[in-house]
Z-matrix of the N, CA and C atoms (Angstrom, degrees):
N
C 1 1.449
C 2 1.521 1 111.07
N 3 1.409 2 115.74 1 -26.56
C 4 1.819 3 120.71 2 -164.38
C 5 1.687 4 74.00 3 -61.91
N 6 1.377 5 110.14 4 -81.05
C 7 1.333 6 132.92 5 -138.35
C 8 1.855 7 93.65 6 -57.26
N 9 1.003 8 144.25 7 -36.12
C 10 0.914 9 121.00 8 175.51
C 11 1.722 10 134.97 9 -89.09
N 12 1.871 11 101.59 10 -6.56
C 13 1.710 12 117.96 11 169.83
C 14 1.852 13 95.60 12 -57.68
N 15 2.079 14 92.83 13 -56.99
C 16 1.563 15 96.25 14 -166.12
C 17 1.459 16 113.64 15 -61.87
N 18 1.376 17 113.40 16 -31.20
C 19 1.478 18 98.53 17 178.20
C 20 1.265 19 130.76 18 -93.20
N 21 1.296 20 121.11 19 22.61
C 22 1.468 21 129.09 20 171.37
C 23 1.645 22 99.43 21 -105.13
N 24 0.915 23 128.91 22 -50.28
C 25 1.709 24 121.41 23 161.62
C 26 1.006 25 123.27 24 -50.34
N 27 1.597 26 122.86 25 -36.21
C 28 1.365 27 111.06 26 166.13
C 29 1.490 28 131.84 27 -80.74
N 30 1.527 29 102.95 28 -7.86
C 31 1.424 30 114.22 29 146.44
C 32 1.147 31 117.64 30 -69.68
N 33 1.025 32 129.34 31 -55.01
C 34 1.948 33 134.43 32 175.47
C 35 1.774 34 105.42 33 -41.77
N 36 1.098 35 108.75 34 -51.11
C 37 1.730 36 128.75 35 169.70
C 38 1.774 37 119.97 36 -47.92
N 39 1.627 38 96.01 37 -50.64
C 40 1.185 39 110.73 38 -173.56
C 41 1.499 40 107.34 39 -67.79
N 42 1.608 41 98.96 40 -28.95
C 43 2.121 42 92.03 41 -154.04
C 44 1.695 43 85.72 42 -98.99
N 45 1.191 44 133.20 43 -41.66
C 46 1.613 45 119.39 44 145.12
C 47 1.264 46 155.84 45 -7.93
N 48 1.347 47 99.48 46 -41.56
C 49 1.484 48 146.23 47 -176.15
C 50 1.706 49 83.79 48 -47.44
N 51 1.518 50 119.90 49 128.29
C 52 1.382 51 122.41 50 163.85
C 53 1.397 52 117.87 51 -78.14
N 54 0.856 53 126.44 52 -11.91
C 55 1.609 54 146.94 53 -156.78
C 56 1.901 55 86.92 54 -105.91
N 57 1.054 56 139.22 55 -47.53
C 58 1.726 57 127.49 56 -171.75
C 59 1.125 58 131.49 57 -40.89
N 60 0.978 59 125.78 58 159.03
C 61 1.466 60 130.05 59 159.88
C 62 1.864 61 111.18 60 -59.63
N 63 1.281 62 110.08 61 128.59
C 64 1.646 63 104.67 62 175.52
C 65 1.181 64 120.65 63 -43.14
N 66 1.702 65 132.28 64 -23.64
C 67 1.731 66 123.52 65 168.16
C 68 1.226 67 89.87 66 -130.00
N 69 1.289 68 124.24 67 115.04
C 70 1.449 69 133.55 68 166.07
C 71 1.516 70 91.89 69 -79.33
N 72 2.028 71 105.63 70 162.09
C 73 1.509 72 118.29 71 -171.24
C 74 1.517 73 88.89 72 -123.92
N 75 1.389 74 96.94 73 105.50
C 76 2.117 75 98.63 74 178.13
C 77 1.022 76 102.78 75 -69.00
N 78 1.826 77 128.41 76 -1.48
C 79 1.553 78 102.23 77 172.28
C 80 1.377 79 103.83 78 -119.50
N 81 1.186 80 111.52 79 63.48
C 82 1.727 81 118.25 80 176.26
C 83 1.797 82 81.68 81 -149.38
N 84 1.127 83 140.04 82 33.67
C 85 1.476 84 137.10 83 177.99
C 86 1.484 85 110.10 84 -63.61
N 87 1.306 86 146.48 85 11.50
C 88 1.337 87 148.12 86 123.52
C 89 1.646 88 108.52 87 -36.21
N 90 1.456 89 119.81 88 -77.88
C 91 1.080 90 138.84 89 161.34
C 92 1.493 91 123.06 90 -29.61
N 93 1.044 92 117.16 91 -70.33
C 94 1.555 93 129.02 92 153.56
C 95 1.799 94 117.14 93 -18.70
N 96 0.972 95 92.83 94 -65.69
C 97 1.379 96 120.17 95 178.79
C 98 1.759 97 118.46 96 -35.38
N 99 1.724 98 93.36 97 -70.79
C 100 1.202 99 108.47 98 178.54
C 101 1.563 100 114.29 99 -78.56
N 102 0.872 101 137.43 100 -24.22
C 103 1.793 102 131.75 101 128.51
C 104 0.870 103 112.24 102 7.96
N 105 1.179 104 79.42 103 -86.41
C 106 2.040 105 103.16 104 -165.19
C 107 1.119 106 137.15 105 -62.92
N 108 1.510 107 106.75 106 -15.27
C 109 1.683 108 122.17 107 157.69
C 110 1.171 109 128.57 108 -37.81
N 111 1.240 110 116.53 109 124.49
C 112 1.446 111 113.40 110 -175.26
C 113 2.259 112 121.72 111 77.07
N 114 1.298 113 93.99 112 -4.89
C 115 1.339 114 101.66 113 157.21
C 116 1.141 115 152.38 114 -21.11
N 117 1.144 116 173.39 115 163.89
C 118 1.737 117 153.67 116 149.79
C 119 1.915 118 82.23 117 -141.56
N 120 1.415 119 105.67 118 120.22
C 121 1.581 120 99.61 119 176.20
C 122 1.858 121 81.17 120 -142.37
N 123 1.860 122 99.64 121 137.80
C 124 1.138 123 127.30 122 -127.94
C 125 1.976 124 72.72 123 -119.34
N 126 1.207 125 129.01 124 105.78
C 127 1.298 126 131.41 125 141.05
C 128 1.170 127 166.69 126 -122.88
N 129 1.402 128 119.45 127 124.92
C 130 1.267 129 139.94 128 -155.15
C 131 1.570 130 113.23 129 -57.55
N 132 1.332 131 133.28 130 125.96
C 133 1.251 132 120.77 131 165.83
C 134 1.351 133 91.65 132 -172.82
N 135 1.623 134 103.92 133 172.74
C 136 2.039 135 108.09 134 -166.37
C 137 1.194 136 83.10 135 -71.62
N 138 1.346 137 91.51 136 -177.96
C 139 1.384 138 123.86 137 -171.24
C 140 1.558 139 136.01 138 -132.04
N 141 1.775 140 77.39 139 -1.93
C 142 1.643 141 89.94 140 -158.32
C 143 1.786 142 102.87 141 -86.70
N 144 1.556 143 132.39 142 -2.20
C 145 1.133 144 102.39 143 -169.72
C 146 1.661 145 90.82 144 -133.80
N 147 1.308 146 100.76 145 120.90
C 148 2.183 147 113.63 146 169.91
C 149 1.195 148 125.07 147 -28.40
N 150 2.098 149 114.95 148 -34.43
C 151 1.029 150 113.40 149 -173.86
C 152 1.093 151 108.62 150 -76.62
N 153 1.590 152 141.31 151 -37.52
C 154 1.388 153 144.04 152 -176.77
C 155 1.743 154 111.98 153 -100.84
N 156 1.067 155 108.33 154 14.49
C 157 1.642 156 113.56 155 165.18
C 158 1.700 157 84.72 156 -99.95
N 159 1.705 158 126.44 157 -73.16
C 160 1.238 159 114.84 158 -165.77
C 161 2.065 160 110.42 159 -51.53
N 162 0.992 161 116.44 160 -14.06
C 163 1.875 162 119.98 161 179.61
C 164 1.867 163 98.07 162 -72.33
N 165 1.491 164 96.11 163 -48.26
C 166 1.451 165 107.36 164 -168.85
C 167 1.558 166 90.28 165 -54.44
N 168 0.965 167 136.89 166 -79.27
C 169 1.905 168 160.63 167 -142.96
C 170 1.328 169 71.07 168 -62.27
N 171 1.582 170 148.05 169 -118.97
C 172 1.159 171 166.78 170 -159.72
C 173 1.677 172 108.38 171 -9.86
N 174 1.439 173 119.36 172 -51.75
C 175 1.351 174 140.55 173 -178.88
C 176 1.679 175 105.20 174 -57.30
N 177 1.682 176 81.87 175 -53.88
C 178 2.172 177 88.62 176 -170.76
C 179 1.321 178 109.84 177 -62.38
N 180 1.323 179 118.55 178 -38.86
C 181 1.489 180 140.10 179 -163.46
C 182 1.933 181 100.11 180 -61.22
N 183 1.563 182 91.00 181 -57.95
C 184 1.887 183 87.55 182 179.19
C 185 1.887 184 107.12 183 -69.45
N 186 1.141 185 96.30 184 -29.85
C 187 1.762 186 83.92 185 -168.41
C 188 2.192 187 100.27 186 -61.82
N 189 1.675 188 92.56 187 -45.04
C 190 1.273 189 101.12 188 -164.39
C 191 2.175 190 94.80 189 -55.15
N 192 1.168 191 129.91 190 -64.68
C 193 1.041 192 132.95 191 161.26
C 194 1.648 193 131.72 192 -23.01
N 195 1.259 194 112.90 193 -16.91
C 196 1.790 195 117.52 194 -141.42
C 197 1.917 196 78.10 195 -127.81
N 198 1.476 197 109.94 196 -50.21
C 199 1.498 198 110.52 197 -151.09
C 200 1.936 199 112.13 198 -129.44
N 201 1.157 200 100.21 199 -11.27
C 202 1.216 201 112.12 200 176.87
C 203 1.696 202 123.50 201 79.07
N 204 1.496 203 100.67 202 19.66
C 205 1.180 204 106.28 203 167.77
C 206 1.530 205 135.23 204 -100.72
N 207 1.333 206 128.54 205 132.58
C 208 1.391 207 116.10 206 -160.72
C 209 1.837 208 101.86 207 -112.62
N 210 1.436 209 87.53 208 135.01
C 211 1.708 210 116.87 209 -162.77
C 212 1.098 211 76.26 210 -96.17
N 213 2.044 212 121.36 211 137.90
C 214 0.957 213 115.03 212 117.84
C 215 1.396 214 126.81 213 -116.95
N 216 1.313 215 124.46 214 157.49
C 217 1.401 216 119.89 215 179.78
C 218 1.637 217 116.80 216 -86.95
N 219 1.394 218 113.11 217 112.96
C 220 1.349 219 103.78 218 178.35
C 221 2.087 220 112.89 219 -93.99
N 222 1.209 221 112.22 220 104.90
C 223 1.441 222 117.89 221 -167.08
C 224 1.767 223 101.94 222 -61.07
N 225 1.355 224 113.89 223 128.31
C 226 1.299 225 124.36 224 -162.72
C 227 1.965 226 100.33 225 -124.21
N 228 0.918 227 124.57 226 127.53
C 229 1.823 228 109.03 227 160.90
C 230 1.463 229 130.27 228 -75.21
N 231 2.056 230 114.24 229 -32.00
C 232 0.955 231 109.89 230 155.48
C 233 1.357 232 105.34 231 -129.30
N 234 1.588 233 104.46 232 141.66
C 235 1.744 234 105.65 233 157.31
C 236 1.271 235 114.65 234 -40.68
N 237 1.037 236 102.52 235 -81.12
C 238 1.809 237 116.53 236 179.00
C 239 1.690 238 119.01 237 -14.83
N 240 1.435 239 105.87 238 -7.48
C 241 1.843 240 107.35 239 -163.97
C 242 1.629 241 92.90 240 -115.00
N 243 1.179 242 107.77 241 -10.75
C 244 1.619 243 129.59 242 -175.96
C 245 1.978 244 94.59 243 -86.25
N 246 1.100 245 93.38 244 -62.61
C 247 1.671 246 106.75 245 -177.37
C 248 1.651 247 105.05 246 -34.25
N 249 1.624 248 89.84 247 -69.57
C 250 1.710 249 103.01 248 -167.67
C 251 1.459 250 105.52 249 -66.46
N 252 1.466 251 121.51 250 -8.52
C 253 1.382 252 104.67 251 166.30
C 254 1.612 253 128.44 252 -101.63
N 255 1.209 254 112.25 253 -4.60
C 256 1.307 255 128.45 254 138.34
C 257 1.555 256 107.06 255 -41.92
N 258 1.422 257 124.13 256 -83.69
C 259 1.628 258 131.46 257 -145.47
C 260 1.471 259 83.79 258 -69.37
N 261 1.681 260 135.42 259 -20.13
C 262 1.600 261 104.36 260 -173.81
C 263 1.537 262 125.13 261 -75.45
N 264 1.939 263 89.57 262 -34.34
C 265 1.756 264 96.40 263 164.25
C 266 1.441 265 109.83 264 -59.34
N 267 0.821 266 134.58 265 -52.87
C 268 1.428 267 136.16 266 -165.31
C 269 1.579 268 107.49 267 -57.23
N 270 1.430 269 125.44 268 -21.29
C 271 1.252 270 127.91 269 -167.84
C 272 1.822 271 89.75 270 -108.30
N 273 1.549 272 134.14 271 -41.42
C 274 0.845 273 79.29 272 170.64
C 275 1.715 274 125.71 273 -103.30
N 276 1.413 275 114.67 274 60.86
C 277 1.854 276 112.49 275 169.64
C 278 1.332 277 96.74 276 100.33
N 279 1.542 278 143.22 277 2.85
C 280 0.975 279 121.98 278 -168.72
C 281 1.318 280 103.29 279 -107.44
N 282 1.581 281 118.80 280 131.38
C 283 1.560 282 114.41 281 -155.03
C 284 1.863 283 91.78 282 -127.28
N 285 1.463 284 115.14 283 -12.80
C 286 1.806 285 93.50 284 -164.78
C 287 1.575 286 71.59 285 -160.77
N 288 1.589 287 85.77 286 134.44
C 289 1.528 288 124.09 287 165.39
C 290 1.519 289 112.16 288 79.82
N 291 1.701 290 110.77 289 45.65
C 292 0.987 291 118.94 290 172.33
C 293 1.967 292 120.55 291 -48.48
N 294 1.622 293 106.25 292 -164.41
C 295 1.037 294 100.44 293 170.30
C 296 1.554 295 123.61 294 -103.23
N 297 1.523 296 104.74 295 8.74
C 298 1.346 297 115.53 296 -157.64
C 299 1.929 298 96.57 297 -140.87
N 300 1.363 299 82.82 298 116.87
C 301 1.871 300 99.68 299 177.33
C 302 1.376 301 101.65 300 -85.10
N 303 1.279 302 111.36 301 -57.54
C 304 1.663 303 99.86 302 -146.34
C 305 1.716 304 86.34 303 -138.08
N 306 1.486 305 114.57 304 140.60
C 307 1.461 306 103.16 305 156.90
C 308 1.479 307 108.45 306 -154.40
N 309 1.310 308 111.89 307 156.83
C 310 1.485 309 117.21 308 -156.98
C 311 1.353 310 88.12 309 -83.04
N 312 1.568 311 134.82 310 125.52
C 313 1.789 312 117.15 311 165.56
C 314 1.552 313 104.13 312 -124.64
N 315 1.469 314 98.74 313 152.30
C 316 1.299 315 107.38 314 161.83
C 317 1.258 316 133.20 315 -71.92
N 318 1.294 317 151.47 316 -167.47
C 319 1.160 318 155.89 317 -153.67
C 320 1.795 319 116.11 318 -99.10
N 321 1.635 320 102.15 319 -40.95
C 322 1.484 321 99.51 320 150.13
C 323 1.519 322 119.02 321 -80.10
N 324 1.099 323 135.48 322 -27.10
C 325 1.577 324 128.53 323 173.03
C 326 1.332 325 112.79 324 -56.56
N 327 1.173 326 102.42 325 -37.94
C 328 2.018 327 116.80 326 -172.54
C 329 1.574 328 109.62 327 -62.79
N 330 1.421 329 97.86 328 -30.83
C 331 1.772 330 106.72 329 -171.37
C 332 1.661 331 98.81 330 -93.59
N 333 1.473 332 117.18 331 -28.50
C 334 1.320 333 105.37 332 168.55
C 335 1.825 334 109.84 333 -42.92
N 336 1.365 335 105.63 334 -80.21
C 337 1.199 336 153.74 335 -150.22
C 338 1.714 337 85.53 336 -58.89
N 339 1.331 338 118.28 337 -57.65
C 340 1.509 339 104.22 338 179.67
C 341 1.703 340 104.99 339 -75.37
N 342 1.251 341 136.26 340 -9.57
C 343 1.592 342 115.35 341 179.69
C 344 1.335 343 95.76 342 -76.02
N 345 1.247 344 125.28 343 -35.30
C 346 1.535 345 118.52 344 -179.61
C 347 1.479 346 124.23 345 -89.50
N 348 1.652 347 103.71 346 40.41
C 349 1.461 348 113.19 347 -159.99
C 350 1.478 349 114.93 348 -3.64
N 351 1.553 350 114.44 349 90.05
C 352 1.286 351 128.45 350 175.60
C 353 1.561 352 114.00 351 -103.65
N 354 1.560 353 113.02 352 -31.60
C 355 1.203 354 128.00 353 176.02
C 356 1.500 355 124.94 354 -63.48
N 357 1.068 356 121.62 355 124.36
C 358 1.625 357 115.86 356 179.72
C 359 1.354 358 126.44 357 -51.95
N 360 1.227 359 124.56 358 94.99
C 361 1.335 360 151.42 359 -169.01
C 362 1.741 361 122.99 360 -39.58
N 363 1.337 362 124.20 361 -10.34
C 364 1.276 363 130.50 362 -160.42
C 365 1.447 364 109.55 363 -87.47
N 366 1.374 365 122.78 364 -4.30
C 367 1.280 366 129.13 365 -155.82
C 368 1.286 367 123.33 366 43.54
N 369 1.135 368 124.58 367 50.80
C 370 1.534 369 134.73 368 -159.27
C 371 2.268 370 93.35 369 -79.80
N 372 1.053 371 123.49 370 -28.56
C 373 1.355 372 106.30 371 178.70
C 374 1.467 373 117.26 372 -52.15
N 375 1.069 374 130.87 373 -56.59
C 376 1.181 375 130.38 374 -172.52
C 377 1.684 376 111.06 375 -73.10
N 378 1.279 377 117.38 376 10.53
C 379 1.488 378 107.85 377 170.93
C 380 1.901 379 107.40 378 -141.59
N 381 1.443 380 87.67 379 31.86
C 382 1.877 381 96.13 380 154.06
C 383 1.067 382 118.94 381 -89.97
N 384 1.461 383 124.34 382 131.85
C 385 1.556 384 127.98 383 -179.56
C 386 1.518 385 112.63 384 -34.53
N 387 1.692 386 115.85 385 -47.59
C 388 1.551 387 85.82 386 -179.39
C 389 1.502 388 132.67 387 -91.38
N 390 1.483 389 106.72 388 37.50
C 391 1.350 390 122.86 389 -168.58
C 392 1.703 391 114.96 390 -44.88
N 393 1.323 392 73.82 391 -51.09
C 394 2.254 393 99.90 392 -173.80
C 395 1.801 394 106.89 393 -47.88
N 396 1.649 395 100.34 394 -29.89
C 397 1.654 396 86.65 395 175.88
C 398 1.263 397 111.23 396 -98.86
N 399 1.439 398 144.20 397 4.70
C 400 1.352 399 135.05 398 126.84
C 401 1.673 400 139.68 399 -16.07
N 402 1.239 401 120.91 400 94.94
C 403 1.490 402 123.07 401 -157.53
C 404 1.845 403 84.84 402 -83.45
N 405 0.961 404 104.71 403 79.23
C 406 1.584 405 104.65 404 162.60
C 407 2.135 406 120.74 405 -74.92
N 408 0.977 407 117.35 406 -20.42
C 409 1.059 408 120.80 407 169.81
C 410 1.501 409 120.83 408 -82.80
N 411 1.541 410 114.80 409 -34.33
C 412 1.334 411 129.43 410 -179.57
C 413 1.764 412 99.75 411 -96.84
N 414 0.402 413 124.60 412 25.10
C 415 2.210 414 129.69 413 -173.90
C 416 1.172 415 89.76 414 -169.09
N 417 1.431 416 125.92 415 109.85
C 418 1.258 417 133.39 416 174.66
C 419 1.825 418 103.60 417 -113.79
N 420 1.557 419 99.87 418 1.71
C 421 2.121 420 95.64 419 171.16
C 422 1.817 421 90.13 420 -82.87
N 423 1.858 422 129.42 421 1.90
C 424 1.433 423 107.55 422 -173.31
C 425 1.497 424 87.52 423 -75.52
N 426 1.071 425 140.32 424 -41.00
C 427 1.890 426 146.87 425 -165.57
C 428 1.052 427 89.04 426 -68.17
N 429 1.529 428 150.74 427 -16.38
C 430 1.712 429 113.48 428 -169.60
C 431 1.389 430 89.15 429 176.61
N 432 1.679 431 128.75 430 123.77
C 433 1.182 432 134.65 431 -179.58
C 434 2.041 433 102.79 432 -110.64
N 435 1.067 434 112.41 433 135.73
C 436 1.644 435 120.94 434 173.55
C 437 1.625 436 93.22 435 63.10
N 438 1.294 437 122.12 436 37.13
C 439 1.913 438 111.92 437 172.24
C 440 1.420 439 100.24 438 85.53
N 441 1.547 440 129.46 439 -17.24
C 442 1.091 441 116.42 440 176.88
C 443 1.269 442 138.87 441 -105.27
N 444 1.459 443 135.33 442 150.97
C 445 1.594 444 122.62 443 -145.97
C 446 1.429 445 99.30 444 -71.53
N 447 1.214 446 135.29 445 143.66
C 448 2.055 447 125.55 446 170.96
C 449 1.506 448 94.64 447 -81.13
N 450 1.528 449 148.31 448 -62.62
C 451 1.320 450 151.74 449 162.71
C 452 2.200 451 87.94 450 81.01
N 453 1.099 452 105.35 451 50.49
C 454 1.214 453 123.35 452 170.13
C 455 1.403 454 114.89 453 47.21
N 456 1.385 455 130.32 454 37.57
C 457 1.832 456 122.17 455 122.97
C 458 1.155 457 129.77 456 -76.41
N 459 1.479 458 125.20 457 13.18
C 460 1.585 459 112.46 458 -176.18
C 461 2.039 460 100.93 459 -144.84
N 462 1.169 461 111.32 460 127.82
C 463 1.088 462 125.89 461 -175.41
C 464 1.790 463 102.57 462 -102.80
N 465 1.836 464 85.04 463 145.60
C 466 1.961 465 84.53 464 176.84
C 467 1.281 466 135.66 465 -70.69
């Protein structure tokens, strides 16, 4: 279970990474990797509860340790203010080097964010190394978050 919490964030981290290539290949993660070295990837998520700020801190700490990338947590009150500031760059022309790397979303944010194909398009979830311990048959919200299909931008 460690190895696959840490290595889906450090995929989340990796494809974040300001420094990447615009479609990273999650199955070239050698490559990936060394990218991402030396990193600072800036992430968004609430703030309001200790147990998942202390998960956040704990998570960044091994990736930052394991891969050389440095997490930071940017403390947010709502996702949703994160969302709409995504869609404003995007409305006006601004397509690369937003202000927002990484952000934790919920299931309606996700469906925002994919009607306005904002999400990185490659389907890279289903071809991260720790895919295989994904109970996709037994968790059927991994096939489709808020009613809507994920079709591999969103990892568990």
């Amino acid at each position: 279970m460690f190895r696959a919490v840490v290595a889906a964030f450090t995929m989340l981290l990796l494809l974040a990474s300001p420094g990447r290539a615009a479609e990273p290949d999650p199955q070239n993660w050698p490559t990936l990797l060394d990218a991402a070295k030396g990193q600072i990837v800036y992430f968004h998520a609430w703030g309001g509860e200790p147990r998942i700020n202390a998960y956040i801190r704990w998570a960044g700490e091994q990736v930052s340790a394991r891969y050389g990338v440095t997490p930071k947590q940017v403390k947010v009150d709502d996702t949703a203010n994160v969302v709409s500031q995504v869609l404003a760059e995007k409305a006006t022309g601004q397509t690369e080097d937003g202000a927002i790397d990484l952000v934790w979303i919920n299931g309606e944010n996700f469906a925002a964010l994919k009607r306005q194909g904002l999400l990185l398009k490659n389907g890279w979830a289903n071809k991260l190394p720790n895919w295989k311990y994904v109970d996709v048959s037994g968790k059927p919200t991994v096939a489709s978050d808020f009613t809507v299909p994920t079709d591999g931008p969103e990892a568990p």
